[in-house]
DRENDO-1510 file (C-alpha; in Angstrom, 1 decimal, always signed):
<recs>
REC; n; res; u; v; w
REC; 1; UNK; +0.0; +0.0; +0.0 .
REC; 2; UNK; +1.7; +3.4; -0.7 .
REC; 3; UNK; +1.8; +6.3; +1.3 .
REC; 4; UNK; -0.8; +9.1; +1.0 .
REC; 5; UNK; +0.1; +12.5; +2.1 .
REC; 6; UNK; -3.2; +14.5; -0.3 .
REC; 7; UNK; -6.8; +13.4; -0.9 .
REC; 8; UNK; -9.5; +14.9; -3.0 .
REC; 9; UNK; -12.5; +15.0; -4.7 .
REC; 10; UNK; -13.7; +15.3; -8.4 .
REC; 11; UNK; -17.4; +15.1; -8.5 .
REC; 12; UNK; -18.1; +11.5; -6.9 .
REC; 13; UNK; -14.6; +10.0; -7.3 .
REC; 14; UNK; -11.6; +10.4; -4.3 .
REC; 15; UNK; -8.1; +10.9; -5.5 .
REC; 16; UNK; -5.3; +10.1; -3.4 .
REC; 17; UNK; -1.6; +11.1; -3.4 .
REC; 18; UNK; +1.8; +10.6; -2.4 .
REC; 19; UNK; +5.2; +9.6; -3.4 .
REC; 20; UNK; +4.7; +6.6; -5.1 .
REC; 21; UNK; +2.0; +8.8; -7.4 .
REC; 22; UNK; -1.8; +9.2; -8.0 .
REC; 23; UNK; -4.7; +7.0; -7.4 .
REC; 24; UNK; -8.2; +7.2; -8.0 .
REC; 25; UNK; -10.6; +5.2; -5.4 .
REC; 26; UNK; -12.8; +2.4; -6.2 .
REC; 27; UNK; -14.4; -0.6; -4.8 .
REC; 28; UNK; -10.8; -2.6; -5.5 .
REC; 29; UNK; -9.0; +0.0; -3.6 .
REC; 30; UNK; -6.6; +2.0; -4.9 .
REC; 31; UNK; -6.0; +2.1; -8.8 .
REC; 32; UNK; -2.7; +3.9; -10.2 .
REC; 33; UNK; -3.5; +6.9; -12.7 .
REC; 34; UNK; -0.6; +8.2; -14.6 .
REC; 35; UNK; +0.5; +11.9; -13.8 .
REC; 36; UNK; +3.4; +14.0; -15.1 .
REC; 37; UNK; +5.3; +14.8; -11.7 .
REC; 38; UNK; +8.4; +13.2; -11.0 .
REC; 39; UNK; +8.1; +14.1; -7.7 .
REC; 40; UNK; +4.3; +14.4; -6.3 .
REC; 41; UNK; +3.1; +16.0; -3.0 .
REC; 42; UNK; -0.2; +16.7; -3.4 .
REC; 43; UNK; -3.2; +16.8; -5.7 .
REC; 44; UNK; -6.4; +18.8; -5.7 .
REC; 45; UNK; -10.2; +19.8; -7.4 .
REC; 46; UNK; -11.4; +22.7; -8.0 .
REC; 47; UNK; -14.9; +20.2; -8.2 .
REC; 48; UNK; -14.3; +18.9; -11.4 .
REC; 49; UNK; -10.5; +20.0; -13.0 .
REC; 50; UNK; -7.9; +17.5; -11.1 .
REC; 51; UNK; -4.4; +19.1; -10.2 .
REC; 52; UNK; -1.2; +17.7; -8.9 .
REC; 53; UNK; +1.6; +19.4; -6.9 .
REC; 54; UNK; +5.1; +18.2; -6.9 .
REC; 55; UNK; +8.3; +18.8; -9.2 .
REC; 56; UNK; +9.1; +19.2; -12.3 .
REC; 57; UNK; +6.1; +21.2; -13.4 .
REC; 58; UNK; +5.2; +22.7; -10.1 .
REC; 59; UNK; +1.6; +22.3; -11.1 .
REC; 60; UNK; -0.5; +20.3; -13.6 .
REC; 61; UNK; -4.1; +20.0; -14.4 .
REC; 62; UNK; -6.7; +17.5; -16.1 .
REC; 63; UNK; -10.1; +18.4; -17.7 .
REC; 64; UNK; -10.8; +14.5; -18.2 .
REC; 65; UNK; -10.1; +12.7; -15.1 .
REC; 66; UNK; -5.9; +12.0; -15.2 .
REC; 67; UNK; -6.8; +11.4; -19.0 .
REC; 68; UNK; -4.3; +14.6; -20.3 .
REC; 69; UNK; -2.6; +16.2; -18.3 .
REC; 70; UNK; -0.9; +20.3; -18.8 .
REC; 71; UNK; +1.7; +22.0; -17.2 .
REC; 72; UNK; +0.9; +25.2; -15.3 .
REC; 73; UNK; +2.7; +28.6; -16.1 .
REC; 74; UNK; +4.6; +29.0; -12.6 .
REC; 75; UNK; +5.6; +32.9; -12.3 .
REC; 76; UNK; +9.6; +31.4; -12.6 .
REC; 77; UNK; +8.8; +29.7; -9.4 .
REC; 78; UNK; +11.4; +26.3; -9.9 .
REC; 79; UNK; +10.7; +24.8; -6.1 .
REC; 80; UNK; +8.2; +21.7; -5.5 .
REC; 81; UNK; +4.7; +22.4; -4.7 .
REC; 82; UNK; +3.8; +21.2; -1.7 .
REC; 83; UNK; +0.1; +22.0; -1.1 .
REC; 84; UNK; -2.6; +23.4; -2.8 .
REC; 85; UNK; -6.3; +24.9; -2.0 .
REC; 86; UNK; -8.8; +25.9; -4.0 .
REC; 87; UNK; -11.4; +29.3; -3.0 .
REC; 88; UNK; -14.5; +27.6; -1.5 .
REC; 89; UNK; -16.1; +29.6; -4.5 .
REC; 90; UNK; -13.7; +28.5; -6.8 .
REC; 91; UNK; -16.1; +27.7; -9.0 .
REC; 92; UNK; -17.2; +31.1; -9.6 .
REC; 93; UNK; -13.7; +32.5; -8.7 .
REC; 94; UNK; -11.4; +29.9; -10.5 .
REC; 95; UNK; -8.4; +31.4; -7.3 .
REC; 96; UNK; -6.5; +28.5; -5.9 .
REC; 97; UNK; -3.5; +28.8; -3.5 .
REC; 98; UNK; -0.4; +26.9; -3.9 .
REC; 99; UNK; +2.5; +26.6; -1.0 .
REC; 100; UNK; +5.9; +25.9; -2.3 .
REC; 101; UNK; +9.3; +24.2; -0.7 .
REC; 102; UNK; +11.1; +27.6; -0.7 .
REC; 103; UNK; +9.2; +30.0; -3.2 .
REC; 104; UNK; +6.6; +30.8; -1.2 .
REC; 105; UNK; +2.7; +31.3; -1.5 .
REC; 106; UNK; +1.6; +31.4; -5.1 .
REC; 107; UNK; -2.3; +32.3; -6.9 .
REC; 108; UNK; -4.2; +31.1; -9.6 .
REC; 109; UNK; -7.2; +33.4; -11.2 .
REC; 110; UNK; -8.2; +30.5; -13.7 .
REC; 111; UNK; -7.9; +27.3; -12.3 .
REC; 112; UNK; -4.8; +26.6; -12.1 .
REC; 113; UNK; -3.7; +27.3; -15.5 .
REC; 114; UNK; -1.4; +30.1; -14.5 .
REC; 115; UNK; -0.1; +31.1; -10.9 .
REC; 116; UNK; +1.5; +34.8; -9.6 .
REC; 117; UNK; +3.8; +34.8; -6.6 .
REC; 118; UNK; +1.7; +36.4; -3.8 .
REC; 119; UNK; +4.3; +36.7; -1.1 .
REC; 120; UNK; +3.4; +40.0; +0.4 .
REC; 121; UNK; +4.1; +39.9; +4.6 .
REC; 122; UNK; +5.5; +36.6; +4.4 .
REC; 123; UNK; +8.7; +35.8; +5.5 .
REC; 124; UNK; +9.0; +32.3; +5.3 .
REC; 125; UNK; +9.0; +31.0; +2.1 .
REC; 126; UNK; +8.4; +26.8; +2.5 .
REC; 127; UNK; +4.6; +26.5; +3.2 .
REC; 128; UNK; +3.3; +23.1; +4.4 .
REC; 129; UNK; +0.0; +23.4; +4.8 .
REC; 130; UNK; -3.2; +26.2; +3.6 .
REC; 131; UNK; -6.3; +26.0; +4.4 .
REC; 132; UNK; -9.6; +28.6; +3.6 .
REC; 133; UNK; -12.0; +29.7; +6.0 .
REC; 134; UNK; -15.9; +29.2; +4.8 .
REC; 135; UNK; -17.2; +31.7; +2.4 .
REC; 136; UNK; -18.8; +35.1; +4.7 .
REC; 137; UNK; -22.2; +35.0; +5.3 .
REC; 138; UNK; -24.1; +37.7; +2.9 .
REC; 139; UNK; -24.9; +40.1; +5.8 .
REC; 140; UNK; -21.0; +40.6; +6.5 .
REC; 141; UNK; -19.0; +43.6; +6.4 .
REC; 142; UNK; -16.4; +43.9; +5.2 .
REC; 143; UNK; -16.5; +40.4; +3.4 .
REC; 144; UNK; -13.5; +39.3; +4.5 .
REC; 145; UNK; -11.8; +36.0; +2.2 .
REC; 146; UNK; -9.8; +34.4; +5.2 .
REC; 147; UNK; -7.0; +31.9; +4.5 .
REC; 148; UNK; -4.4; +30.5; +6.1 .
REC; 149; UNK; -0.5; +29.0; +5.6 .
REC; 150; UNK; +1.1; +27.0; +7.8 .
REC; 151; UNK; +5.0; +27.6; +7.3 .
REC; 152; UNK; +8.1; +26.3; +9.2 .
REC; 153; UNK; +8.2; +29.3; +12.0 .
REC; 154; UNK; +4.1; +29.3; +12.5 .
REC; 155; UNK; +1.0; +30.4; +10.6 .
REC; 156; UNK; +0.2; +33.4; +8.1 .
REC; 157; UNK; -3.2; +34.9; +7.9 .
REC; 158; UNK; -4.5; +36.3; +4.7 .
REC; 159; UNK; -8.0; +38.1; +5.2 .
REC; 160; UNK; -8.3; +39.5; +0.7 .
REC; 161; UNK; -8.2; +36.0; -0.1 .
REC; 162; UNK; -4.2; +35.3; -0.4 .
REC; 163; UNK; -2.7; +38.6; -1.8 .
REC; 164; UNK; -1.0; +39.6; +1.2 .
REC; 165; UNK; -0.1; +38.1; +4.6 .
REC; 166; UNK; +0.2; +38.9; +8.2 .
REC; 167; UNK; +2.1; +36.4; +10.9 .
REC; 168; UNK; -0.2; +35.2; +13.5 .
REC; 169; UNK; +1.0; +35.6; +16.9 .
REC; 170; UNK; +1.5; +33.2; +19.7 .
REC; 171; UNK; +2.2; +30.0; +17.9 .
REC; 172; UNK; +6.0; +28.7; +16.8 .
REC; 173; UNK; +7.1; +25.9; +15.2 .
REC; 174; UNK; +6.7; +24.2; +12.2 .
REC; 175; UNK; +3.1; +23.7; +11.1 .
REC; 176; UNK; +2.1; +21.3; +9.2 .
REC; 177; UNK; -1.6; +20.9; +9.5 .
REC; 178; UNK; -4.3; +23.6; +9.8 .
REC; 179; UNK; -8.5; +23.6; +10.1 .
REC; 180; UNK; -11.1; +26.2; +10.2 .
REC; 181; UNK; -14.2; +25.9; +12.0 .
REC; 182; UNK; -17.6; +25.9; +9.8 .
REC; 183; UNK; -18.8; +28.1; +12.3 .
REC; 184; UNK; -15.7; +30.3; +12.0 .
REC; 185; UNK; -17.1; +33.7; +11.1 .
REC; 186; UNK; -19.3; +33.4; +14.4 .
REC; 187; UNK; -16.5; +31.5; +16.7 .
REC; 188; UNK; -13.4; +32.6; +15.1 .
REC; 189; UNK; -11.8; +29.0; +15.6 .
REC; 190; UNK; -8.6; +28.2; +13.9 .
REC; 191; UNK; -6.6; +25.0; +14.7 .
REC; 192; UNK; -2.6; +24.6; +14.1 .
REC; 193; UNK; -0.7; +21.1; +14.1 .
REC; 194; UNK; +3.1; +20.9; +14.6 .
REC; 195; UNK; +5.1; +18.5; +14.3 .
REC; 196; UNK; +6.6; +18.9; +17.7 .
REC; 197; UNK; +4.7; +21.4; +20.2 .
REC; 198; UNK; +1.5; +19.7; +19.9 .
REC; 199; UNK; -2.4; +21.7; +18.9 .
REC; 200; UNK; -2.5; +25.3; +19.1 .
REC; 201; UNK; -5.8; +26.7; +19.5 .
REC; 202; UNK; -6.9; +30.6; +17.8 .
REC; 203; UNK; -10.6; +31.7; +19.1 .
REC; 204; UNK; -9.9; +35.4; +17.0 .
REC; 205; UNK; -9.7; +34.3; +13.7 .
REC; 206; UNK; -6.5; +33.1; +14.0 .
REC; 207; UNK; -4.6; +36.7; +14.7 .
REC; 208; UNK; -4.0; +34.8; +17.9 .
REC; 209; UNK; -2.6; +31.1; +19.1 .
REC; 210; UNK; -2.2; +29.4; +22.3 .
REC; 211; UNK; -1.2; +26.1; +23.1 .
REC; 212; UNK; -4.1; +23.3; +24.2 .
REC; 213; UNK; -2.7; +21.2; +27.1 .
REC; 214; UNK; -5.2; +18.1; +26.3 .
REC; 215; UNK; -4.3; +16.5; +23.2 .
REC; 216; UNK; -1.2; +15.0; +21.7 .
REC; 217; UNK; +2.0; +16.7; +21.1 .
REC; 218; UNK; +2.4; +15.4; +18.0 .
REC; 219; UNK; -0.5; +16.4; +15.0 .
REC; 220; UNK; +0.1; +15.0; +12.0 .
REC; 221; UNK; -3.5; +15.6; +10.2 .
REC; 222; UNK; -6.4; +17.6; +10.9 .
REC; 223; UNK; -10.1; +18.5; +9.6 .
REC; 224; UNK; -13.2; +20.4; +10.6 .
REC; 225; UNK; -17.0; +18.2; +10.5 .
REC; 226; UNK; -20.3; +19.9; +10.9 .
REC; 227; UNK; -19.8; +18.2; +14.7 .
REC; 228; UNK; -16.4; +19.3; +15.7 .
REC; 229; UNK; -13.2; +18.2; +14.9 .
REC; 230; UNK; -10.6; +15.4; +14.0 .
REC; 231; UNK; -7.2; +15.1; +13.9 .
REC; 232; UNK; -4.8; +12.3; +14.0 .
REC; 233; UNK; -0.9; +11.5; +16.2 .
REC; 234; UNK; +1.3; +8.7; +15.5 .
REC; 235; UNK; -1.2; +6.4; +17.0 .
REC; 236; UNK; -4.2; +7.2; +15.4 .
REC; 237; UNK; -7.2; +9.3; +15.7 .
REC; 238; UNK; -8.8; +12.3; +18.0 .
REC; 239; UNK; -11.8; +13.5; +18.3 .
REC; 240; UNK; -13.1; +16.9; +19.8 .
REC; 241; UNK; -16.5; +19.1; +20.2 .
REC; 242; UNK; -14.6; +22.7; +21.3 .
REC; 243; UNK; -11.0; +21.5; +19.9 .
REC; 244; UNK; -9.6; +22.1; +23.6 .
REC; 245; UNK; -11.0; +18.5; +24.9 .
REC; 246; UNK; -10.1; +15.6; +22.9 .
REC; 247; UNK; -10.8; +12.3; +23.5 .
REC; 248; UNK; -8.6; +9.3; +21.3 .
REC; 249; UNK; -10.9; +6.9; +19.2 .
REC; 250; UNK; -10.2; +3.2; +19.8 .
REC; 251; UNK; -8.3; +0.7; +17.5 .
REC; 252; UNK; -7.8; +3.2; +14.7 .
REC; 253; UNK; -4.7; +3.9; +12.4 .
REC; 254; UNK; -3.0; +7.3; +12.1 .
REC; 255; UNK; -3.5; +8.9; +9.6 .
REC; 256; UNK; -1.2; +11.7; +7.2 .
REC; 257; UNK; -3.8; +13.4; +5.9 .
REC; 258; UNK; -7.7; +13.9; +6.8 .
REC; 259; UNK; -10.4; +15.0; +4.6 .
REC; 260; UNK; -14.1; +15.9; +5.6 .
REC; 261; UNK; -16.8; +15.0; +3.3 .
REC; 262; UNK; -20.9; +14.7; +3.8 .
REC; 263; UNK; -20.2; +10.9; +3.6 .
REC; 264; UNK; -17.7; +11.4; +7.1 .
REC; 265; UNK; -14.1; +11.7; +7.1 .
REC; 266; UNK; -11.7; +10.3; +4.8 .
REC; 267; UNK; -8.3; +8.6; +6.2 .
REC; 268; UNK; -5.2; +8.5; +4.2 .
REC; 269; UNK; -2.1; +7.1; +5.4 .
REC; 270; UNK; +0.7; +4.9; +5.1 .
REC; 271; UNK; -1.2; +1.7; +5.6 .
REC; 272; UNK; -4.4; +1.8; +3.5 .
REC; 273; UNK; -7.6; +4.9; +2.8 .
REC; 274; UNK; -10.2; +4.4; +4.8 .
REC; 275; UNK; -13.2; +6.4; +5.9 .
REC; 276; UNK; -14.8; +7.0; +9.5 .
REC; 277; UNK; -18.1; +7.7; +8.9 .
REC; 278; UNK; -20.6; +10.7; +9.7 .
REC; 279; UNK; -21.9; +8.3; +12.4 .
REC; 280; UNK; -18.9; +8.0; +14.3 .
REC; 281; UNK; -18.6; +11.6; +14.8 .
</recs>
């Protein structure tokens, strides 16, 4: 079983990533798709174009599936891609974030065809991890497009949707996981995973970090559910209402990466994919 370190979705089919390459889901399990990285991280949908991460192209796209595959014009950005995250309105948007290994935070304005450097406030250039807060509600002013970037000193905040970025305060360390609460733009919840100072915990929309003493010092995967949150240690997985208590979920496997879907929450690892569903919650 090869490691996955990215899962997505196109329409009704689950993509998975890693170093060994792509794979698409299905009732046998994992099925290879050929891709044109050398070197893949990542992969992600803007809900129907599929996109890999990695090196030599930075980034490449598919209209059909992993059928055809296109390079993306990179803004003379050489490093790998590490992660990338598509605008919850990306489909009216077409912006998608991508986090480099050393060129920083780059933007995409159609779909991941072309990408600008948008590096403005940040001051770490190798960025593990981004992840969007939900679209404002229609009665907000100013409507704010919050994202954020996990980096090797701590997290960036971007409120005008990735052109320009502020450093959070409180949290250091290298992050490599983040989630945003579906509630966030009424509780302002933000969680941060490092790799060795355990969960920190932002209740101001993530201008602010402090450290949660329950949970595990090690966070290798996180995700936000309509019931709280998940995240997964070396051992295996966590679950929490408030992100403060946590409580560990029996005979589970840890997980690298975590991905929350109506169906429940999708596991991906170095063992196998596997999904804990809604009802386990």
């Amino acid at each position: 079983m090869p490691i996955i370190l990215s899962l997505t979705k196109t329409n009704d089919k689950l993509w998975a990533a890693g170093p060994e390459g792509l794979f698409l889901m299905n009732g046998n399990g994992l099925e290879a798709v050929p891709q044109p990285q050398q070197e893949l991280a990542c992969c992600a949908s803007d809900g129907e174009r599929l996109l890999v991460g990695g090196l030599p192209h930075g980034t490449a796209f598919s209209r059909d599936a992993g059928g055809n595959w296109q390079a993306s014009w990179m803004d003379a950005v050489e490093s790998s891609v590490l992660c990338i995250a598509p605008d919850p309105r990306v489909q009216e948007s077409g912006v998608l974030l991508a986090g480099s290994a050393g060129g920083g935070i780059l933007r995409s304005q159609n779909r991941g065809e072309s990408w600008l450097v948008c590096n403005f406030g940040l001051y770490d250039f190798t960025v593990l991890t981004l992840a969007w807060a939900p679209v404002a509600p229609d009665n907000a002013w100013p409507k704010w497009e919050v994202v954020f970037a996990g980096t090797e000193e701590g997290v960036y905040r971007s409120p005008n949707g990735g052109r320009g970025w502020r450093r959070s305060e409180g949290i250091e360390g290298i992050v490599q996981t983040l989630a945003v609460a579906q509630d966030f733009h009424t509780s302002g919840i933000v969680l941060a995973g490092t790799e060795t100072q355990g969960l920190w915990r932002s209740n101001d929309g993530g201008r602010t970090f402090a450290p949660v003493t329950n949970g595990p010092q090690r966070v290798d995967a996180l995700t936000a559910t309509a019931n709280g949150w998940v995240l997964s240690d070396e051992n295996g997985l966590w679950l929490s209402q408030d992100g403060e208590q946590w409580t560990q979920v029996p005979d589970t496997k840890p997980a690298l990466v975590l991905l929350s879907t109506e169906q429940g929450v999708w596991c991906g690892g170095e063992e196998t994919v596997e999904l804990l569903p809604t009802a386990a919650l």
